[in-house]
N, C-alpha and C positions, 0 to 999 in steps of 0.2 A: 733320430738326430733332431726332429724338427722337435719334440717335443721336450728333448734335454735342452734345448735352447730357451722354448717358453718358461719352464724352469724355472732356468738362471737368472731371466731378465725380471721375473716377477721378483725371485729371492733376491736379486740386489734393489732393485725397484724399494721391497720392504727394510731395507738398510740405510736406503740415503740418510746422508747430515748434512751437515751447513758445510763439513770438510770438504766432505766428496764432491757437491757441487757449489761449492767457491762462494755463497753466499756471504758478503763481509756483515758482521755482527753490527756495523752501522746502518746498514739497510733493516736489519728488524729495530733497531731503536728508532730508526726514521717510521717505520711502520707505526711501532709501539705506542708513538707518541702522536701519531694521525690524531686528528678527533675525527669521529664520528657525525658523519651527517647530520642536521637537523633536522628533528622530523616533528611531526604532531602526537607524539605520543608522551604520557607521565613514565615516571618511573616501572611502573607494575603493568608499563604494554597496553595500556589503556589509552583510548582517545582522549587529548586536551579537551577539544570539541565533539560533539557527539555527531554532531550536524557540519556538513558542509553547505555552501548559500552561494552561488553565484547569483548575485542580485540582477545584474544586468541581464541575464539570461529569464528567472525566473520572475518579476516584476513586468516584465512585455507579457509573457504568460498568461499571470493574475487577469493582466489588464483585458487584455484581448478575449480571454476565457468569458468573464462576467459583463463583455459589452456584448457578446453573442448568443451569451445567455439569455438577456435582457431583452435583447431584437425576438428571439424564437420563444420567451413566455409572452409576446406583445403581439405576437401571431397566436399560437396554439391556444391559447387560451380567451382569445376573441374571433372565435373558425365561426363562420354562419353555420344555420339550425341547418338539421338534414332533413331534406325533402318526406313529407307522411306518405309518400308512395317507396321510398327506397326502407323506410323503416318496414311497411305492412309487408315487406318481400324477405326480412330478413328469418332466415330459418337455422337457430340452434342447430340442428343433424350436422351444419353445415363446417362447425367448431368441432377440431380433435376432442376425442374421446374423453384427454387426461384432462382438458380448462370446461367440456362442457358441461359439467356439475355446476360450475360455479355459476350460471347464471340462475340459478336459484334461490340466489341472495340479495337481499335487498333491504337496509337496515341505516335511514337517515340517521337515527338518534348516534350508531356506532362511525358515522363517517366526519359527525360532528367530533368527538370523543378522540379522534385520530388524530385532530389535529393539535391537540395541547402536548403530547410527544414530539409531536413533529417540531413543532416550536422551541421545545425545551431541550432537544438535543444541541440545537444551531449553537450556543453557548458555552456548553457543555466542556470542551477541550479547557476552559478556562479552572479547571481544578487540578488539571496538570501543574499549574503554579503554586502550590501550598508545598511540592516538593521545593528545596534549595537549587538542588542541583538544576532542574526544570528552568526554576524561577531565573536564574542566569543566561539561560537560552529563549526567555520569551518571546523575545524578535523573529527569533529563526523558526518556532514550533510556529508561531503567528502563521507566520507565512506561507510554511510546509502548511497548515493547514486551508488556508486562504486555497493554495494553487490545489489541495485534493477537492474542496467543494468547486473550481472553474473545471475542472476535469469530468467528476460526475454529471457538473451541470452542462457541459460540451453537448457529454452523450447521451443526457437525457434530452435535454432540450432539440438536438438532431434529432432524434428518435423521433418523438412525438411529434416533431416540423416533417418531416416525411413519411410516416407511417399514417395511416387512419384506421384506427381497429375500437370496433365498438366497447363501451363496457358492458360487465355482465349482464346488469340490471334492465339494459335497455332492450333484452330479448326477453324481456320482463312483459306480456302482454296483460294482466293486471292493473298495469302501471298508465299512467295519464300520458297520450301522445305530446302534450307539450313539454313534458320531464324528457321523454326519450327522443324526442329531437332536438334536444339542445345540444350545441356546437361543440360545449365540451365536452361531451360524451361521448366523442371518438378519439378521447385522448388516453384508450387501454395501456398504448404498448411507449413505454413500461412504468413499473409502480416508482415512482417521484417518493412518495413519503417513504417505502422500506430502504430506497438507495441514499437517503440522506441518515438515515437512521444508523445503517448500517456503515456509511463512510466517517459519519462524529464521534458513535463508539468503537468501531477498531479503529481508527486513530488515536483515540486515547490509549490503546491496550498494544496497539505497536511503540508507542512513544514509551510508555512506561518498561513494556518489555526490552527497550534499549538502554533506558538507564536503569534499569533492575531488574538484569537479567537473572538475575541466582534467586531473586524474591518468587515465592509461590504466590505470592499475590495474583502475580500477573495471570496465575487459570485462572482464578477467578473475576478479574477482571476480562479478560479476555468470553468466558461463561456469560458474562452479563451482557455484554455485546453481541453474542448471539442472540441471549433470550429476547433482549431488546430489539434485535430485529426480525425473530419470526414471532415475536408481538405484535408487532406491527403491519407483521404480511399477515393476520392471522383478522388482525381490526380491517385492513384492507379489503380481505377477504368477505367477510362478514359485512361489509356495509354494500357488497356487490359491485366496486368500484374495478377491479384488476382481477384477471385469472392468473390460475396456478402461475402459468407460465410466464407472466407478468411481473409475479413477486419474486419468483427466484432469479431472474434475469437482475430485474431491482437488486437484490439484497450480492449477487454476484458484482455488479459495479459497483458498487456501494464500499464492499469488502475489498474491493483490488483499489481501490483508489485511497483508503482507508488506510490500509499496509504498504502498498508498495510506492505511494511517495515519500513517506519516510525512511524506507529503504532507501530508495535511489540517492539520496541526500545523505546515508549515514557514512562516517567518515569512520574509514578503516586503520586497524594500527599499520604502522611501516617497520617490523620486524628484519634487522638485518638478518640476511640469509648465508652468508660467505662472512667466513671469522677465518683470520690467521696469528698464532700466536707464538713465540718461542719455547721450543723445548729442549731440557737436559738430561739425560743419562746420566745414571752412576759408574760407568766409564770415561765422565767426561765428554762425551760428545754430545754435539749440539745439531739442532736441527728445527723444521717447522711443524704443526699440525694446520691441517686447514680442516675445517669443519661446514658441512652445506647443510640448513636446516628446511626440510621440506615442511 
């Protein structure tokens, strides 16, 4: 019995009309004639805006970011020399296994050479503008970029204000005691040049991958962002300045600050989900379809 009942109620369930349940055909013209929401989307479901901006929020950001930046490079990089009795004690075995190869490097002329990348990426994002579409948002990508270099620079600048980890080169016993007791030479943890390197070009290669996303460009853009920054952990390396674990920590902030605040910022479509529409039979009767888009 119970299940002749379930039945029934699903088969007439699949029969309702507008008749059977009293719907007057003014209520779907009144539906009919609803507009739709305003949303931020074009016709084809795409965002007006690429970027959302709350400026109020993200300009306190900016600001605070790069005055704390500014305080902890006006430390770290004016730290008094380290005592020649704390250096004569320091002993390599003392370094995991995976960074301690790396002090076996030691290579002014390449630490020089690092830095004309380093310089030339800061700029960089500024060829996002030759696109149109780009060029219309240059305020908002500004910014977006502005607030990924106070992020990197948060945590690098923390890092190296609370850490003290020697570089390579200074277990370098070759090397002149007054090179390896200088102040900044305990400024290992972490690599500065690959996390900037790495935050200017994928942010180019996230920005671009949003507004061209069907272009295959974007691997290769994206490929050159890479290469770009383990070129540079590579110069890093090589000049004895950061171990292993230094650069990939580097090129890991670097990368998430890079991506993921244009992410956080990208404006999503607003796809209606619930559609109801009138429908007819060739018996004449009338009824609704409601439709749920997942």
């Amino acid at each position: 019995m119970l299940k002749k009942t379930i039945f029934l109620l699903v088969f007439f369930a699949c029969k309702l009309n507008a008749q059977e349940v009293n719907i007057p055909i003014a209520n779907l013209d009144t539906i009919a004639s609803q507009k739709p929401e305003q949303d931020n989307t074009q016709k084809d479901g795409k965002p007006d805006k690429f970027y959302k901006m709350n400026y109020k929020t993200v300009v306190p950001i900016i600001a605070v970011g790069f005055a704390a930046v500014g305080y902890s490079f006006s430390v770290i990089y004016s730290k008094e020399a380290t005592p020649v009795e704390t250096i004569q004690n320091l002993n390599k075995n003392n370094i995991p296994a995976f960074d301690r190869w790396a002090t076996n490097y030691h290579d002014q002329n390449m630490d020089k050479i690092s830095y004309y990348p380093f310089y030339a990426v800061m700029p960089l994002p500024l060829i996002l503008f030759i696109d149109k579409k780009m060029r219309k948002d240059a305020g908002t990508i500004s910014l977006m970029y502005l607030e990924a270099f106070a992020y990197t620079g948060l945590i690098y600048g923390g890092s190296v204000y609370f850490v003290d980890r020697y570089r390579p080169d200074v277990y370098n016993t070759n090397l002149a005691m007054s090179y390896r007791t200088n102040g900044n030479y305990r400024n290992s943890f972490f690599a500065g040049h690959v996390a900037v390197v790495a935050t200017s070009t994928f942010f180019i290669a996230k920005v671009f991958d949003d507004y061209h996303p069907e272009s295959n460009w974007k691997w290769v853009i994206y490929g050159g962002a890479a290469a770009a920054t383990v070129g540079m952990g590579y110069m890093r390396l090589e000049a004895g300045k950061h171990f292993p674990s230094d650069i990939l920590l580097g090129a890991l902030v670097g990368t998430a600050s890079g991506i993921l605040t244009p992410a956080l910022h990208k404006n999503k479509s607003k796809k209606q989900k619930w559609s109801l529409t009138p429908d007819m039979n060739e018996k004449g009767g009338s009824g609704m379809t409601v439709t749920y888009k997942i």
